[in-house]
N, CA, C and O atoms as a GROMACS GRO file, in nm:
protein
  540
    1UNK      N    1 -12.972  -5.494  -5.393
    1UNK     CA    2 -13.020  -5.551  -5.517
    1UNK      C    3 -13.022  -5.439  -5.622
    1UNK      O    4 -13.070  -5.329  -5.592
    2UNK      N    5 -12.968  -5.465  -5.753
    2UNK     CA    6 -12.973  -5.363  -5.840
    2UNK      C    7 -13.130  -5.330  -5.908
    2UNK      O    8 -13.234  -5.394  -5.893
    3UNK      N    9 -13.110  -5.235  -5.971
    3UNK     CA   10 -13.266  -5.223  -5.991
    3UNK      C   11 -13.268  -5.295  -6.160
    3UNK      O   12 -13.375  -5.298  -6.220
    4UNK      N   13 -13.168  -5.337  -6.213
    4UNK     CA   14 -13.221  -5.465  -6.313
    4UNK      C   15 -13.289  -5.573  -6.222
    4UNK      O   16 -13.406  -5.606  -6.242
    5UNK      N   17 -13.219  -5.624  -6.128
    5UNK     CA   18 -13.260  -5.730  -6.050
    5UNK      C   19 -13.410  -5.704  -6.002
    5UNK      O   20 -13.502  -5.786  -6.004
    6UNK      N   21 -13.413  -5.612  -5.972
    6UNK     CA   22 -13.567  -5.577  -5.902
    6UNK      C   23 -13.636  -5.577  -6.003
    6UNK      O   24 -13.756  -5.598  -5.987
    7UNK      N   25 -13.588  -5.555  -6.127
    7UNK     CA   26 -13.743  -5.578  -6.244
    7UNK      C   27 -13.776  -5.740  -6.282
    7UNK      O   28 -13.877  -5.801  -6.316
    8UNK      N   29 -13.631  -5.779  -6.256
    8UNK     CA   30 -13.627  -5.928  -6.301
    8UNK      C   31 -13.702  -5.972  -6.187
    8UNK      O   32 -13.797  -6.028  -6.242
    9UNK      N   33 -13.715  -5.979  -6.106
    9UNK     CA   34 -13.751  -6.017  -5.982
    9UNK      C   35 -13.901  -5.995  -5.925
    9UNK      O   36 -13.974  -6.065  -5.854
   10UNK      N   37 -13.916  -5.877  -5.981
   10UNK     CA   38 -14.104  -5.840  -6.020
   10UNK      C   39 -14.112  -5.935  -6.153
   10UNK      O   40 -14.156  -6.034  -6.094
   11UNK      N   41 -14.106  -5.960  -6.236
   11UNK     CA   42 -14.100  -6.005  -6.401
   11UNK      C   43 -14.181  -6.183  -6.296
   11UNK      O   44 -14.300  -6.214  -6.284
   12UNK      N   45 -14.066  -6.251  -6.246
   12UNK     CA   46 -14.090  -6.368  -6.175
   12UNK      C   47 -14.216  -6.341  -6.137
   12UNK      O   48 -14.294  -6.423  -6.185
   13UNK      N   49 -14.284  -6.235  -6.049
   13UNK     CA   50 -14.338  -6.228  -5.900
   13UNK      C   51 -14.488  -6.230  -6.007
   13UNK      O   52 -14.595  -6.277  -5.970
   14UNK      N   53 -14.462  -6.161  -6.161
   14UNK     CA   54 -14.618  -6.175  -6.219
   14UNK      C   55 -14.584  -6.325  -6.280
   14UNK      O   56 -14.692  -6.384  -6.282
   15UNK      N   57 -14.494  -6.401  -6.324
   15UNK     CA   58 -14.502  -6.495  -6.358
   15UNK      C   59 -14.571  -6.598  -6.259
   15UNK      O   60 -14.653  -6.687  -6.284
   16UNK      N   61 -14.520  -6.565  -6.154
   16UNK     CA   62 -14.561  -6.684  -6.030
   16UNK      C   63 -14.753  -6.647  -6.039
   16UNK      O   64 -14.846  -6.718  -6.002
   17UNK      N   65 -14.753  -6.536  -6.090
   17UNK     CA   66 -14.913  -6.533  -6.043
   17UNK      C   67 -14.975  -6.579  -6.184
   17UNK      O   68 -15.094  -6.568  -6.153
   18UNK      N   69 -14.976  -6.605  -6.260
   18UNK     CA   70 -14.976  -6.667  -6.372
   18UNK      C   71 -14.962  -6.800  -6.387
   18UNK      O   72 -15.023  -6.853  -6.479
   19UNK      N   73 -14.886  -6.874  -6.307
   19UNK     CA   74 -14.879  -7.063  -6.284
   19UNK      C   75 -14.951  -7.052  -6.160
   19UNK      O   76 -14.924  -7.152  -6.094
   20UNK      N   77 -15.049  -6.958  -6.082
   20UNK     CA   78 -15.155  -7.036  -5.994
   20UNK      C   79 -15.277  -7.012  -6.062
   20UNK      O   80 -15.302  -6.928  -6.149
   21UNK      N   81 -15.381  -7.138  -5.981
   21UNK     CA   82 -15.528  -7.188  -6.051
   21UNK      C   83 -15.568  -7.085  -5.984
   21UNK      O   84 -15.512  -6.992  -5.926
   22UNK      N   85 -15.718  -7.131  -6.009
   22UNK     CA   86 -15.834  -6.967  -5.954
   22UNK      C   87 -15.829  -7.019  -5.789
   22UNK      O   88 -15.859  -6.939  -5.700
   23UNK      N   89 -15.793  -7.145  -5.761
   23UNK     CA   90 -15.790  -7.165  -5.581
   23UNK      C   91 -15.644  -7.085  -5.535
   23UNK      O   92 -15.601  -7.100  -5.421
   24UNK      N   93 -15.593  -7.024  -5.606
   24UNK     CA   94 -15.430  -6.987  -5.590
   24UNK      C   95 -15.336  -7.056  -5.549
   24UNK      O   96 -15.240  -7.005  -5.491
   25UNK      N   97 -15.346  -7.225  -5.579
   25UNK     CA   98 -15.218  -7.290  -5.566
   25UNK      C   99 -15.182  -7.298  -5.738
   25UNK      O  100 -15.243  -7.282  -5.844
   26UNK      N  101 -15.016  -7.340  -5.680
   26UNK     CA  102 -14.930  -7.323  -5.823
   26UNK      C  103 -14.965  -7.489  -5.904
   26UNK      O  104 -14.943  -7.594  -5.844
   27UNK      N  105 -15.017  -7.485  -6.033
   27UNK     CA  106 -15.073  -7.540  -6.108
   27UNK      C  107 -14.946  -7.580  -6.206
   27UNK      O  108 -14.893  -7.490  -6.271
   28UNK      N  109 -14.889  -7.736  -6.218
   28UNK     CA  110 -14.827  -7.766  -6.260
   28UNK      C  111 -14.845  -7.720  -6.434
   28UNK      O  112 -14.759  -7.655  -6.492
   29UNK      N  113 -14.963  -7.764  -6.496
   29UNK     CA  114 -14.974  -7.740  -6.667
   29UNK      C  115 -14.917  -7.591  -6.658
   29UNK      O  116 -14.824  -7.576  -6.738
   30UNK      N  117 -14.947  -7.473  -6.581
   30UNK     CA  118 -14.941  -7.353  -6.570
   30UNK      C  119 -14.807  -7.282  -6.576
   30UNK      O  120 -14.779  -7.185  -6.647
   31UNK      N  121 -14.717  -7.353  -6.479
   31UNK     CA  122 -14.565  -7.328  -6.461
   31UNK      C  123 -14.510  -7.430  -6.592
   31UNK      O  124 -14.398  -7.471  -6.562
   32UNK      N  125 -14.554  -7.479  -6.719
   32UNK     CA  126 -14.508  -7.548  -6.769
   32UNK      C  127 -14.496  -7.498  -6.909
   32UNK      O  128 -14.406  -7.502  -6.994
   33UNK      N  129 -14.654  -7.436  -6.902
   33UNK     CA  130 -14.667  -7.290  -6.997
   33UNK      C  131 -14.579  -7.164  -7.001
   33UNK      O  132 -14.530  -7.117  -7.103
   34UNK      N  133 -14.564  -7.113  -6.867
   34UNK     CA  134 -14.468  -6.992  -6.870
   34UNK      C  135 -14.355  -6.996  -6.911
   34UNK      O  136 -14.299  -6.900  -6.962
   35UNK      N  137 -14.274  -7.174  -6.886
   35UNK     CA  138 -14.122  -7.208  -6.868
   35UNK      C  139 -14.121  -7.206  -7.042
   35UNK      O  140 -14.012  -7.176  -7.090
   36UNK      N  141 -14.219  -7.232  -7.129
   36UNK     CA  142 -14.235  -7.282  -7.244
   36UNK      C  143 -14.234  -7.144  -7.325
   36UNK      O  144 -14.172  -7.128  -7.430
   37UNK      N  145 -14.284  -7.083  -7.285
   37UNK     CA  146 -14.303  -6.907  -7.325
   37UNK      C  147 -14.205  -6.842  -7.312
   37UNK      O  148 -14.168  -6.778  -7.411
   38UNK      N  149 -14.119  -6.834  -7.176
   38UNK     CA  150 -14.022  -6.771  -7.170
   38UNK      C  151 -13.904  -6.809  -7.222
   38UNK      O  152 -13.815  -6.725  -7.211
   39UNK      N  153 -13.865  -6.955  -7.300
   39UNK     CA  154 -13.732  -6.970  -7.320
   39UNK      C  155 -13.716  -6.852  -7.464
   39UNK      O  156 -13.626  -6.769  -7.476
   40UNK      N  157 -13.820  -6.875  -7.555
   40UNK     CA  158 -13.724  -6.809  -7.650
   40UNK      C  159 -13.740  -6.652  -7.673
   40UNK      O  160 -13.695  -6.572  -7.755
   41UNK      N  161 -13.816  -6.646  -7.575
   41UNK     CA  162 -13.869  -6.454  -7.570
   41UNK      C  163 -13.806  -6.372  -7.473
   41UNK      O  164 -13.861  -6.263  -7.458
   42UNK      N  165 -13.677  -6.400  -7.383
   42UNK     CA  166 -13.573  -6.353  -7.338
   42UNK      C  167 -13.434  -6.420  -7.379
   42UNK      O  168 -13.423  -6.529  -7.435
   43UNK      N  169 -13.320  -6.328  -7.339
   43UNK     CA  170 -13.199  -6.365  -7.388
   43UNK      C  171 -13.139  -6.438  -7.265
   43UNK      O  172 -13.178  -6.411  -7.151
   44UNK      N  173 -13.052  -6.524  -7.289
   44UNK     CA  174 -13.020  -6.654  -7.231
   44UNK      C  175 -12.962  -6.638  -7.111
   44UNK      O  176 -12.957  -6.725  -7.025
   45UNK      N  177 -12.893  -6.468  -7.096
   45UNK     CA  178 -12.841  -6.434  -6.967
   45UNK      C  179 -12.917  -6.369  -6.885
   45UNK      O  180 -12.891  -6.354  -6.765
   46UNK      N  181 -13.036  -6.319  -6.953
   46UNK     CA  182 -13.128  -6.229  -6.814
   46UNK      C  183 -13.205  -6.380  -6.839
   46UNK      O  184 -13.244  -6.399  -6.724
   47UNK      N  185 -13.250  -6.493  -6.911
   47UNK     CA  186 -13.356  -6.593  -6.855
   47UNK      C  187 -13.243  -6.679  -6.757
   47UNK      O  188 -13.290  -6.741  -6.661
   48UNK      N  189 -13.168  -6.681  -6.768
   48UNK     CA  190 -13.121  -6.773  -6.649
   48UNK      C  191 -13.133  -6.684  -6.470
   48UNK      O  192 -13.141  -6.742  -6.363
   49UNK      N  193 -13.129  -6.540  -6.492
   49UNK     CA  194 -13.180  -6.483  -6.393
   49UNK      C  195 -13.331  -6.512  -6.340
   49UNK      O  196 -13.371  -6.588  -6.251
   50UNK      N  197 -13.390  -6.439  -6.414
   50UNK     CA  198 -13.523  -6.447  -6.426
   50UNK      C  199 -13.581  -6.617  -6.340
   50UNK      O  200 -13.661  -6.649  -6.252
   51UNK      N  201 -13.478  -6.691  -6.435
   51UNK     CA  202 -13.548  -6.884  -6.351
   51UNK      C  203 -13.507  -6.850  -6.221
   51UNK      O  204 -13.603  -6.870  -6.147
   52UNK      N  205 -13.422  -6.813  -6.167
   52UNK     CA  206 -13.384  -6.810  -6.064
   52UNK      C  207 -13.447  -6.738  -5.961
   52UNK      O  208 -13.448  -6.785  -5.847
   53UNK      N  209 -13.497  -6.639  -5.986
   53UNK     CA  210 -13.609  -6.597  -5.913
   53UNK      C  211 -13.780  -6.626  -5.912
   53UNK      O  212 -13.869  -6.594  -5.833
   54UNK      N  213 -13.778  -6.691  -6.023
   54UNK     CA  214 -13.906  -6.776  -6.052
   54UNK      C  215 -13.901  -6.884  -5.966
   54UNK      O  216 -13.988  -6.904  -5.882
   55UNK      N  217 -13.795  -6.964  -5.981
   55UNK     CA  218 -13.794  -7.107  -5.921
   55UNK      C  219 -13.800  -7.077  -5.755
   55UNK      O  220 -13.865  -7.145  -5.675
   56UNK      N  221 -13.720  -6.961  -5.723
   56UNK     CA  222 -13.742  -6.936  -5.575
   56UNK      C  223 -13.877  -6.915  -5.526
   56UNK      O  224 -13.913  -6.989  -5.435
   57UNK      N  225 -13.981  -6.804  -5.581
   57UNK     CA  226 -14.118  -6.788  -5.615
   57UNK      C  227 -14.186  -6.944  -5.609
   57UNK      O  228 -14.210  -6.995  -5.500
   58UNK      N  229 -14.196  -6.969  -5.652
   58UNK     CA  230 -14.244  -7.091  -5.687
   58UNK      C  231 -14.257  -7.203  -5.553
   58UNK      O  232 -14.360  -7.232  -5.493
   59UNK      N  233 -14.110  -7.256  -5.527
   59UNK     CA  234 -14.051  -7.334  -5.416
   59UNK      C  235 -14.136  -7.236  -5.263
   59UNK      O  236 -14.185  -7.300  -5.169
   60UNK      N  237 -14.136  -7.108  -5.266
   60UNK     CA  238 -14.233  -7.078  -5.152
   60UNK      C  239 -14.328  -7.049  -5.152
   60UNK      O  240 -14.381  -7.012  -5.047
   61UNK      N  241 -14.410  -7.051  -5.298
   61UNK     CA  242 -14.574  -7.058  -5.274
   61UNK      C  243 -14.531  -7.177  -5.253
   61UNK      O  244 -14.487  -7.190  -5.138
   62UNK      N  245 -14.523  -7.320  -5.348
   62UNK     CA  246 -14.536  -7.485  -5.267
   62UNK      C  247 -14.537  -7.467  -5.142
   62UNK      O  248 -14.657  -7.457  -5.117
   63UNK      N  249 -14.494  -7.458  -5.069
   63UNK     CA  250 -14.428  -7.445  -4.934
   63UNK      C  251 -14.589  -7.370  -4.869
   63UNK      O  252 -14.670  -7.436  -4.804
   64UNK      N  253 -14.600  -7.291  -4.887
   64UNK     CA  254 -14.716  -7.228  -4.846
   64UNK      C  255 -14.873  -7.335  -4.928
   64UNK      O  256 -14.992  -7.308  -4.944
   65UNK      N  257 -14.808  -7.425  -4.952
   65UNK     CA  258 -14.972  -7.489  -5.009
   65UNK      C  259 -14.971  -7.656  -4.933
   65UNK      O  260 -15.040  -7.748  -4.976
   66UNK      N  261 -14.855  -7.669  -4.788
   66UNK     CA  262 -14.869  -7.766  -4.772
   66UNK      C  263 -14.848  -7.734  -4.562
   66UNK      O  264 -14.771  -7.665  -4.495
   67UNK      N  265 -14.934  -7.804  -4.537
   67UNK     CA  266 -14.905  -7.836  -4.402
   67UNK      C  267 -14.856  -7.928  -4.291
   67UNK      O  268 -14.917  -8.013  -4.225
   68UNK      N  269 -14.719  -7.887  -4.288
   68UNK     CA  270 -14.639  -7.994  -4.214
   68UNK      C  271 -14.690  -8.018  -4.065
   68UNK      O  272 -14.663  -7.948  -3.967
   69UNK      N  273 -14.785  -8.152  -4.073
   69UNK     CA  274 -14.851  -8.147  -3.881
   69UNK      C  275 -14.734  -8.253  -3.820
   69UNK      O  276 -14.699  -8.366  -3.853
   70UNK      N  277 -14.707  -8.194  -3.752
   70UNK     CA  278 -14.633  -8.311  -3.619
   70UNK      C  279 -14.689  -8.282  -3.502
   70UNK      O  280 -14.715  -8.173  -3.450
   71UNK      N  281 -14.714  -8.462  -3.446
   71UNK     CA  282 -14.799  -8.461  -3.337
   71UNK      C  283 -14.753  -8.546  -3.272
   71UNK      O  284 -14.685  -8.637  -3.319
   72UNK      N  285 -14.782  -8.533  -3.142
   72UNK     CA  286 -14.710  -8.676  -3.060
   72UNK      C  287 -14.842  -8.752  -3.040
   72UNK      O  288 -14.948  -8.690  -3.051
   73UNK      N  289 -14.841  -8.912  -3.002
   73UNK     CA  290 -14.920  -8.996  -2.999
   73UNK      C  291 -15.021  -8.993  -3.141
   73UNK      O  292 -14.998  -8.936  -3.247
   74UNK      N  293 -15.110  -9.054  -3.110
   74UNK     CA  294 -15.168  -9.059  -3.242
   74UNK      C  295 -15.266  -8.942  -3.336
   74UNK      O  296 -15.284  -8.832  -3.286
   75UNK      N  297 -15.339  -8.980  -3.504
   75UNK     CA  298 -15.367  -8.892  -3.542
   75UNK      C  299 -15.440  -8.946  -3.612
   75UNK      O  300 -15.408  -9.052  -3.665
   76UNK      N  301 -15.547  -8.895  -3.630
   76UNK     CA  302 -15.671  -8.969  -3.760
   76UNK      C  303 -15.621  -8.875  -3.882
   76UNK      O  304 -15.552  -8.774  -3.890
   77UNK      N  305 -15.700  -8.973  -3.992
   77UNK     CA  306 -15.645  -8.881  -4.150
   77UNK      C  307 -15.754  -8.806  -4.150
   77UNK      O  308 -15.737  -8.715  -4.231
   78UNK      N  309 -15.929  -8.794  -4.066
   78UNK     CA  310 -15.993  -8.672  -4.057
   78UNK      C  311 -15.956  -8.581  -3.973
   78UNK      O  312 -16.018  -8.475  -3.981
   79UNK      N  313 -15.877  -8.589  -3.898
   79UNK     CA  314 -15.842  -8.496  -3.807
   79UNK      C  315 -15.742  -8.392  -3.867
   79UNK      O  316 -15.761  -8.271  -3.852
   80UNK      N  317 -15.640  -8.439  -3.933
   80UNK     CA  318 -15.530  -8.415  -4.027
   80UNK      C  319 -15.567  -8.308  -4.130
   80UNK      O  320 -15.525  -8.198  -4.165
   81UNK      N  321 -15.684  -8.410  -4.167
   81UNK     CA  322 -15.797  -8.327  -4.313
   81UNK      C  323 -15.882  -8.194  -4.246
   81UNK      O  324 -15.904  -8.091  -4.311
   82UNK      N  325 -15.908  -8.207  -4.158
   82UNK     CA  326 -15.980  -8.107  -4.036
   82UNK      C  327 -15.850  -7.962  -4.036
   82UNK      O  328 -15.859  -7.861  -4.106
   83UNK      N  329 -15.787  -7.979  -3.981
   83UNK     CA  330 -15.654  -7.870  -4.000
   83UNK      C  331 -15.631  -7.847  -4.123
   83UNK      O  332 -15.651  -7.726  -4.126
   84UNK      N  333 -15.597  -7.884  -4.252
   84UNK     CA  334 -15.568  -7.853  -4.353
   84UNK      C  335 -15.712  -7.768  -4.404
   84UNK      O  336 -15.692  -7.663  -4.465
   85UNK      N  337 -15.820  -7.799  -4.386
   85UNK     CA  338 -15.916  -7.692  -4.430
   85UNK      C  339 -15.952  -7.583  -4.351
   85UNK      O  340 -16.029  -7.492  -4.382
   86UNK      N  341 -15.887  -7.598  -4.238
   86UNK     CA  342 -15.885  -7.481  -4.143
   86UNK      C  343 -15.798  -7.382  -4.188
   86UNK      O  344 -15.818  -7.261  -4.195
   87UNK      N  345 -15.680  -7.458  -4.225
   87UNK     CA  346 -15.572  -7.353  -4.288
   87UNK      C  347 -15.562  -7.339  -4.414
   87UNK      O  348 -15.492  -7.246  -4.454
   88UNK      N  349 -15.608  -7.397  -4.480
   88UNK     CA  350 -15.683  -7.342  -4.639
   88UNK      C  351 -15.806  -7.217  -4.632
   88UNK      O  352 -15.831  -7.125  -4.710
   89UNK      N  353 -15.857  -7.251  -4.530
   89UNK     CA  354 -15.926  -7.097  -4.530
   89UNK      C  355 -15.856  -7.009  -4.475
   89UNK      O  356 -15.881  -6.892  -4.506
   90UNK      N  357 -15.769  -7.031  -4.398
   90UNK     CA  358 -15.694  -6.910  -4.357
   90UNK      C  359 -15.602  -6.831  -4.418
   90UNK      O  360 -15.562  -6.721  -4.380
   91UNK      N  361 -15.555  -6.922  -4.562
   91UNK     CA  362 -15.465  -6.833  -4.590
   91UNK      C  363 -15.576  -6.861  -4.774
   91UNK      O  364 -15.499  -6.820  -4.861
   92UNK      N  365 -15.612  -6.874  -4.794
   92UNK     CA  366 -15.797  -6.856  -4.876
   92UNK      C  367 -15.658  -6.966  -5.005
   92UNK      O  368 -15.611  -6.906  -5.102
   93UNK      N  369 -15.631  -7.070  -4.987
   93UNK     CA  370 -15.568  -7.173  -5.075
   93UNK      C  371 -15.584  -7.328  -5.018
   93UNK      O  372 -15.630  -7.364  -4.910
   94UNK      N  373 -15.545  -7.383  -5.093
   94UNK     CA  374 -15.544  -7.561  -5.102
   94UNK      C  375 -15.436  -7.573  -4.991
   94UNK      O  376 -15.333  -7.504  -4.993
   95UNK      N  377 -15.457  -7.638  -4.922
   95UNK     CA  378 -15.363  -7.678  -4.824
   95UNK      C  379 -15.345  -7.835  -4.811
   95UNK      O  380 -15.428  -7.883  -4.733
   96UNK      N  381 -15.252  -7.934  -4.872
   96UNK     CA  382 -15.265  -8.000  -4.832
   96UNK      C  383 -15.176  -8.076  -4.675
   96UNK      O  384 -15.094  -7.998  -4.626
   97UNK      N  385 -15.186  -8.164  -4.627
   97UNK     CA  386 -15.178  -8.258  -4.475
   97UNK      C  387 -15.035  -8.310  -4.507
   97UNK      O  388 -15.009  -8.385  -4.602
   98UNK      N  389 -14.954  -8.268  -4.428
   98UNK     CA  390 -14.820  -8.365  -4.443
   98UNK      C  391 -14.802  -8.425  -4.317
   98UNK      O  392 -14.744  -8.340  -4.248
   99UNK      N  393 -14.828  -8.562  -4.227
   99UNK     CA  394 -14.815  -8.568  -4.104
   99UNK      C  395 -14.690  -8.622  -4.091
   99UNK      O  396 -14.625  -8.674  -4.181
  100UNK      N  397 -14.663  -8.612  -3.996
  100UNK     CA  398 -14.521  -8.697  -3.947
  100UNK      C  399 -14.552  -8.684  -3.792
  100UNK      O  400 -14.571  -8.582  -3.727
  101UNK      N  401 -14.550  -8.827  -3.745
  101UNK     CA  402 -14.517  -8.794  -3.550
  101UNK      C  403 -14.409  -8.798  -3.520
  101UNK      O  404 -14.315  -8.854  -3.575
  102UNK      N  405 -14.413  -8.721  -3.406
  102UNK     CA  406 -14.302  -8.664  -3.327
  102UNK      C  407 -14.283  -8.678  -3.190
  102UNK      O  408 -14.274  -8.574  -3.123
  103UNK      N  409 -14.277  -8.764  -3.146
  103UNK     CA  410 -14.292  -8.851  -2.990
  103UNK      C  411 -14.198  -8.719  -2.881
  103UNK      O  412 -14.209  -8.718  -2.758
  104UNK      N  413 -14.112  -8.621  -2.959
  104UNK     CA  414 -14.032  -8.511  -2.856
  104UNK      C  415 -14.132  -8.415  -2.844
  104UNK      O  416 -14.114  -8.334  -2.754
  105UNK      N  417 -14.222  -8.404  -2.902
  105UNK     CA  418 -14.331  -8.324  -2.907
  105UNK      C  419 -14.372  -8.324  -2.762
  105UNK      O  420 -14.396  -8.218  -2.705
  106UNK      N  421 -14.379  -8.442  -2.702
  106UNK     CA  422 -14.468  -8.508  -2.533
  106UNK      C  423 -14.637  -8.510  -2.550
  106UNK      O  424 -14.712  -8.593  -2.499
  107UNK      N  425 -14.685  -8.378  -2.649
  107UNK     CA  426 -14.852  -8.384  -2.636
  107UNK      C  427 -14.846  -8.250  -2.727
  107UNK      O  428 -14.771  -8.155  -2.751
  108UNK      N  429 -14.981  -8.306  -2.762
  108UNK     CA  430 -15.007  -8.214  -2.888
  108UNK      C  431 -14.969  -8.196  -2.995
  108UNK      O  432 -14.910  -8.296  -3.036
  109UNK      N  433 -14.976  -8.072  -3.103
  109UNK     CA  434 -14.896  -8.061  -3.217
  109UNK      C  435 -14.807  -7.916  -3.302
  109UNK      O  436 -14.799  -7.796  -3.272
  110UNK      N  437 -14.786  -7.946  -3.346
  110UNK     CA  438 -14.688  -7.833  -3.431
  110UNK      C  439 -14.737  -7.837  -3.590
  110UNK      O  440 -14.722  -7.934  -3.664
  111UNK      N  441 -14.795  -7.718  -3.623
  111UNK     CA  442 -14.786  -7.730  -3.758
  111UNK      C  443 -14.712  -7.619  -3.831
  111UNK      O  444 -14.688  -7.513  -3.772
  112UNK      N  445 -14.670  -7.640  -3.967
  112UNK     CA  446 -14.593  -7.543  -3.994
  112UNK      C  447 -14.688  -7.554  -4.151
  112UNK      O  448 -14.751  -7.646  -4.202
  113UNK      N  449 -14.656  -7.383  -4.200
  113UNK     CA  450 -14.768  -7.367  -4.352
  113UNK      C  451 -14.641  -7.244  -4.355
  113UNK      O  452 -14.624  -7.138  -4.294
  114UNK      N  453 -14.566  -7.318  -4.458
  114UNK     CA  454 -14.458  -7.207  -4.544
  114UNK      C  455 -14.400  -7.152  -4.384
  114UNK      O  456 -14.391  -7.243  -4.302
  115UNK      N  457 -14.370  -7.047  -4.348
  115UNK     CA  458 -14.300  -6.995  -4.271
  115UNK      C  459 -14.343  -6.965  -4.165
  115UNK      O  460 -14.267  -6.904  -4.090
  116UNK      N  461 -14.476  -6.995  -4.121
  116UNK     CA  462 -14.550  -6.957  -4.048
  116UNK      C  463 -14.574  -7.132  -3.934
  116UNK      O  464 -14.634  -7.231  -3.975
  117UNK      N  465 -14.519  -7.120  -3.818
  117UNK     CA  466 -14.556  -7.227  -3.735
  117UNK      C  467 -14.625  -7.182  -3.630
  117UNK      O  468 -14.626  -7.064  -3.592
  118UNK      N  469 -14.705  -7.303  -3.565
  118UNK     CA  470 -14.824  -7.283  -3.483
  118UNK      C  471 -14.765  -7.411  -3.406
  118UNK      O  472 -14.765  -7.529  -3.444
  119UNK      N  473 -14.703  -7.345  -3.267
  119UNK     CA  474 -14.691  -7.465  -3.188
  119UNK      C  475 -14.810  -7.453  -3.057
  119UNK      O  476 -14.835  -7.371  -2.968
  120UNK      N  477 -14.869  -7.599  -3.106
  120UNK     CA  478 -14.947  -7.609  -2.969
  120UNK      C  479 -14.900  -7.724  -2.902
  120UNK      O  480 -14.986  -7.780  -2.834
  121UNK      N  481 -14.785  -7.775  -2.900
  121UNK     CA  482 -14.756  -7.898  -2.860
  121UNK      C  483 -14.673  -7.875  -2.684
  121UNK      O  484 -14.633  -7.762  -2.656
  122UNK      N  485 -14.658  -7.973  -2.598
  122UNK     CA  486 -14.632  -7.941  -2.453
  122UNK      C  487 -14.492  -7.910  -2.448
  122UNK      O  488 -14.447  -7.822  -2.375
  123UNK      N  489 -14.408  -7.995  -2.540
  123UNK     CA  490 -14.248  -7.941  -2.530
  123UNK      C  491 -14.232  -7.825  -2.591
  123UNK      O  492 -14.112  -7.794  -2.593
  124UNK      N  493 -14.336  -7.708  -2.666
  124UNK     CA  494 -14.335  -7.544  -2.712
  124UNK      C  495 -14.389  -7.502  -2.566
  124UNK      O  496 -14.341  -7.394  -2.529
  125UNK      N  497 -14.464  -7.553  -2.488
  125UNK     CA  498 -14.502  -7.481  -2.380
  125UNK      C  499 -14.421  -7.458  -2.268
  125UNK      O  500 -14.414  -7.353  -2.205
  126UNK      N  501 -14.355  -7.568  -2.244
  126UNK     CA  502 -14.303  -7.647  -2.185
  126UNK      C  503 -14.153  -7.496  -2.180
  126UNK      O  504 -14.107  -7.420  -2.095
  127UNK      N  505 -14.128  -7.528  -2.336
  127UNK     CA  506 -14.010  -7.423  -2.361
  127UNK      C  507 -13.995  -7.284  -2.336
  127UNK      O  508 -13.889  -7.230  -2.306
  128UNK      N  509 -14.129  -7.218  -2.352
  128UNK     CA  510 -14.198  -7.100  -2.320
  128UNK      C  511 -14.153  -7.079  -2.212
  128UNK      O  512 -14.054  -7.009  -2.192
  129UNK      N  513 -14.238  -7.154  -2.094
  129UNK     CA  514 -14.208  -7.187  -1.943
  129UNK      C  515 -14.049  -7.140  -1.911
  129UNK      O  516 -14.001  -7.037  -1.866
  130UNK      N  517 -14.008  -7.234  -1.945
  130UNK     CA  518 -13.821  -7.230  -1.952
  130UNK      C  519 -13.791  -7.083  -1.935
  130UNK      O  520 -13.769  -7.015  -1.835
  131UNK      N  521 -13.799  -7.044  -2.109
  131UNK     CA  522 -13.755  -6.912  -2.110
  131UNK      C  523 -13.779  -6.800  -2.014
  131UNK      O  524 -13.698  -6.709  -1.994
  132UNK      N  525 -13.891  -6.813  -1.956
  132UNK     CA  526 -13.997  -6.724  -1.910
  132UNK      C  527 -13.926  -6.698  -1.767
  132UNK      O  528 -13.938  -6.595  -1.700
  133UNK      N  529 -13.834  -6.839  -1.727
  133UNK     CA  530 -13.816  -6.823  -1.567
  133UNK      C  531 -13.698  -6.813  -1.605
  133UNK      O  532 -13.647  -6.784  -1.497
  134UNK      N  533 -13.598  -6.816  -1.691
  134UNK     CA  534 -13.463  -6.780  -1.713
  134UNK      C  535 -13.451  -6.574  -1.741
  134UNK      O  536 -13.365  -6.500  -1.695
  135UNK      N  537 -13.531  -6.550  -1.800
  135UNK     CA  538 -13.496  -6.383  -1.781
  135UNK      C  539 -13.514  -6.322  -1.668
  135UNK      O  540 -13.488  -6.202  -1.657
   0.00000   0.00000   0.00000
């Protein structure tokens, strides 16, 4: 990466902190302000950079403000809500519940928060197992 790129690329990294609320998720009015600020106060070839590393910024805080649960058999929406504030304190943001079941799962669940997955489900154990007697 050139070191224009790396300023452009820090430039994004304070913008992104600038479109989140005081809970540190990204705040739509917020990213709407910056996009509004920045068109005419850079030139048209470093702001089309610049979006580009913003919009990436951006797309993985979201990502980090939502929790994909897959579970096999069933799931209450407090139970759901139960994990999402578990992992809102863990990573100290809004987390919201994305469920989807997953019947290959066999038992238990998988959640994923941005890049970070937590399998507790029997076909991750299950797989573990596998590996474990194949080396």
């Amino acid at each position: 990466m050139t070191a224009k790129n790396k300023k452009l690329k820090a430039l994004a990294g304070r913008l992104t902190e600038l479109s989140r609320s005081d809970d540190g998720s990204v705040e739509e009015s917020r990213v709407r302000s910056v996009l509004t600020e920045l068109v005419g106060a850079i030139p048209p070839q470093t702001l089309r950079k610049v979006l580009k590393f913003y919009y990436a910024a951006i797309a993985r805080e979201l990502r980090f403000s939502e929790a994909k649960i897959e579970y096999a058999g069933s799931m209450t929406a407090k139970t759901a809500k139960d994990l999402a504030t578990y992992f809102a304190k863990l990573y100290a943001r809004t987390i919201t519940p994305v469920t989807e079941e997953t019947p290959e799962l066999l038992g238990g669940l998988k959640v994923q928060v941005g890049d970070d997955v937590y399998d507790a489900s029997l076909a991750g154990i299950l797989n573990k197992l596998r590996l474990s007697l194949s080396a």
